[in-house]
C-alpha positions, 0 to 999 in steps of 0.5 A: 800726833802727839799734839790734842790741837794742830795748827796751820801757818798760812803766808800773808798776802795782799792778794788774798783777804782773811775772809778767804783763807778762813773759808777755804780752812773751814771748807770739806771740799779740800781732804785733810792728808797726812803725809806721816810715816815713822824713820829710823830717826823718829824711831830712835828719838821715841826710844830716847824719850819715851818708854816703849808703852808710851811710844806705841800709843802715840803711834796708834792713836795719831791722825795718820793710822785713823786715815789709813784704816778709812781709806782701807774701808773705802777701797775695799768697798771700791774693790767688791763693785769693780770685781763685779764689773771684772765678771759682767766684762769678762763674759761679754768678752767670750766668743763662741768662735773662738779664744778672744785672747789669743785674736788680740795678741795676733791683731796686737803682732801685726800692728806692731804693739809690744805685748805687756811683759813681766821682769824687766830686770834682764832688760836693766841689767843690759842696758846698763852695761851698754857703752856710749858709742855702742850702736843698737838696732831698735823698733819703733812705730815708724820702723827700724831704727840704728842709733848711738848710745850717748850716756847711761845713767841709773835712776830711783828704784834701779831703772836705767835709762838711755841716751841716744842718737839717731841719724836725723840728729834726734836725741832719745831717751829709752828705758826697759819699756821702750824695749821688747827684749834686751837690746842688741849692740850691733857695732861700736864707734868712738864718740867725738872729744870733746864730749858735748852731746848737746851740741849741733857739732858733736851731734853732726859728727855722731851721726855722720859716722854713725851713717857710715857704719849703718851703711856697712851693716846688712840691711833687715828690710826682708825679714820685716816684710816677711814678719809681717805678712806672717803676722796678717796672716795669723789675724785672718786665720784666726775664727774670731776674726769672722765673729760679727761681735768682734769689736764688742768682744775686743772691746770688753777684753780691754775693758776688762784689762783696764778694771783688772789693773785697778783692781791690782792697784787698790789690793796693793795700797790696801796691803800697804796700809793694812799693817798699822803704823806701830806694826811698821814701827815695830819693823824700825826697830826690829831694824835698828836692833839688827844693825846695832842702833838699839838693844832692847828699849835701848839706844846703843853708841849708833843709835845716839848718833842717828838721833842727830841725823834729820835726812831721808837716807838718815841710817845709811848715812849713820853707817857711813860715819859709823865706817869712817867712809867720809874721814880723812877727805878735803872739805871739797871731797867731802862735800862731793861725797856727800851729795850723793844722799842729797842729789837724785838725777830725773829722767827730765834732768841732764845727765850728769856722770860721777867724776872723782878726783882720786880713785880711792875716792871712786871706792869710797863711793862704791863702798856707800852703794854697797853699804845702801844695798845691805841696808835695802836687802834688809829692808825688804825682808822686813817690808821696810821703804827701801833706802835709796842708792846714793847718786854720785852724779853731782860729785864734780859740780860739788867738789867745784863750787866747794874749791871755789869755781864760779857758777858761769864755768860749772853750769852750761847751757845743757847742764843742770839749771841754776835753781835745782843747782841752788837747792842742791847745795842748800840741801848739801849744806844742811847735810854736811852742819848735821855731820859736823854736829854729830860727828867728832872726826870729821866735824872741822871738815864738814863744818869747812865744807858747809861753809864753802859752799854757802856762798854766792847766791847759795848764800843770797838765796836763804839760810842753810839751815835754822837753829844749831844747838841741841835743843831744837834737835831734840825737841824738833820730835813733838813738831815733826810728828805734829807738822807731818800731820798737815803736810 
């Protein structure tokens, strides 16, 4: 970083003496990582403080760009024994009888395992145009199955995954890879209201009438067992199969797979790390410039808004006030807004489903995942981490605790835990204190919305955000890069 010397804050603690941190500081068994990569924030502070001269040689000579060329050295080293493995696997895998390839497939068929396939994304795109109350015939290892979709909802990196329930009262959530092709919606029920799927209620009424409906559909027990034994069939014709070393052959093929995708893994990370640091820089500001943050060696009027803006999503939401999208709202509807950049709904999470007020609202927050996409599209081109889509599932419960509700009416038993709720806002909060710093327009009204919401045990729970004037903004640059040394 830009620091010749680093320092590391470690908590006090009565359990732990100073002999055992200074031992365990001084120790080669922990590695030393650097968790840093330059934004589009930190790219924007280096062109205000430094010329472009200075700016690249603190890149290139930061901790993290030494780590990155030895890990590269290492997993090439890694890569050159494994390729060897691959060929010595490869040939104990041959049969003189026959393809070893083709007899795992068909032993694969009969036994009901789904071969590994490429492009899930048709299965995505259908599974998120599935409806609650849409009925699906799915597979599993215990046979066939029908259930009822409950929600959809879309994940990090464009995933979608699917709530459902069976007629056993289970609740399941399926994703592409539970799906060997797009799913089929075989029928369609109107689910109970009020909805509240996590409830022993609902959940007897859903599957009650969905036992209705399986009753009528017509039964495929036939056409399984047919499949089947054509599937047993193929195993037993196939020469490998009276091959002595099958199992040995089968066994290196899989083994071979196994060291295959390592292989894959390590080539991958090291075409991540092989482009320097200042070469990924120099992808920022190739970036910057196309979106009007930089002209030259320059900050243009955006660009000296992003340098206020301290959040992973920090040029999309520069955009987002560039195009006035978060002007004329409520403190309450622009806390729901916003949280759309803080908030990212997890598979082990509850499913929360967008809710707005008003449906110029609701276009409001279309038009910020279209502006994301652009921006994405863009990154790709460049080789850029994407920015993430905003994620509208935490609107309602914002928007409430904004207006004022209490805890014990926004969060149920089946809603988001308290603790991630607390953490949410606090992050909204430090959110919505950096727009109303950096933006005139709507700085009263996120300055409102902050306060709002930091209240109660929000409130009990620590400080929204530490240090309000421009100073720490500005000089917060040095300490990034040096503390994102020793994250």
């Amino acid at each position: 970083g830009i620091d010749n010397h680093g320092n590391a804050i470690v908590l006090w603690s009565p359990f732990v003496t100073f002999d055992e941190v200074a031992n365990l500081a001084a120790s080669r068994s922990f590695r030393l990582t650097s968790s840093f990569r330059p934004t589009y924030n930190m790219a924007a502070n280096l062109v205000r403080r430094y010329d472009a001269g200075e700016a690249h040689r603190l890149l290139g000579n930061s901790f993290a760009q030494y780590q990155a060329d030895a890990d590269v050295a290492r997993q090439e080293h890694r890569i050159e024994g494994q390729s060897q493995k691959l060929l010595r696997l490869r040939e104990d895998a041959e049969c003189e009888l026959g393809d070893v390839l083709t007899y795992k497939a068909a032993l694969d068929a009969e036994r009901g395992v789904r071969a590994v396939r490429g492009g899930g994304s048709h299965i995505e795109r259908a599974l998120a145009s599935l409806k609650p109350g849409d009925i699906l015939w799915i597979e599993g290892s215990g046979g066939h199955d029908r259930v009822v979709v409950l929600s959809v909802s879309n994940r990090k990196g464009g995933s979608v995954r699917v709530k459902v329930l069976n007629a056993r009262r289970n609740v399941i959530q399926l994703g592409s890879k539970d799906f060997d092709d797009e799913p089929t919606v075989v029928a369609h029920i109107d689910l109970p209201v009020p909805f509240t799927p996590m409830k022993p209620k609902f959940q007897k009424a859903v599957s009650l009438e969905l036992d209705r409906i399986v009753k009528r559909l017509p039964s495929s027990d036939g056409d399984n067992q047919r499949r089947s034994e054509s599937n047993r069939n193929a195993v037993e014709r196939h020469p490998v199969h009276g091959c002595p070393d099958r199992d040995s052959h089968l066994r290196a093929l899989r083994d071979a797979e196994r060291v295959r995708r390592e292989i894959e893994g390590l080539e991958k990370q090291i075409r991540s790390r092989t482009g320097s640091l200042v070469e990924h820089f120099d992808r920022i500001l190739q970036m910057l410039e196309q979106w009007g943050h930089l002209d030259g060696w320059k900050l243009t009027e955006r660009g000296e808004r992003l340098v206020r803006i301290y959040h992973e999503s920090d040029l999309a939401i520069a955009e987002a006030l560039e195009e006035r999208l978060f002007d004329d709202l409520s403190a309450a509807e622009l806390a729901g807004l916003a949280s759309s950049f803080v908030y990212e709904s997890r598979a082990s999470g509850p499913d929360l489903s967008p809710w707005f007020p008003r449906r110029d609202i609701e276009q409001r927050a279309d038009q910020l995942e279209d502006l994301t996409r652009s921006i994405a599209r863009d990154e790709i081109a460049l080789g850029l981490s994407v920015t993430r889509t905003p994620d509208a599932g935490f609107f309602a419960l914002a928007h409430a605790w904004a207006a004022g509700d209490d805890l014990d009416h926004l969060l149920g038993d089946d809603d988001m835990p308290g603790g991630d709720f607390v953490r949410t806002i606090k992050q909204l909060v430090d959110l919505l204190r950096q727009i109303s710093e950096t933006d005139a327009a709507c700085a009263t009204t996120a300055s409102e919305a902050a306060d709002a919401l930091h209240r109660g045990v929000v409130a009990v729970s620590g400080r929204g955000r530490i240090g309000d004037d421009e100073s720490d903004a500005e000089s917060g640059l040095e300490s990034d890069l040096a503390a994102s040394e020793l994250q």
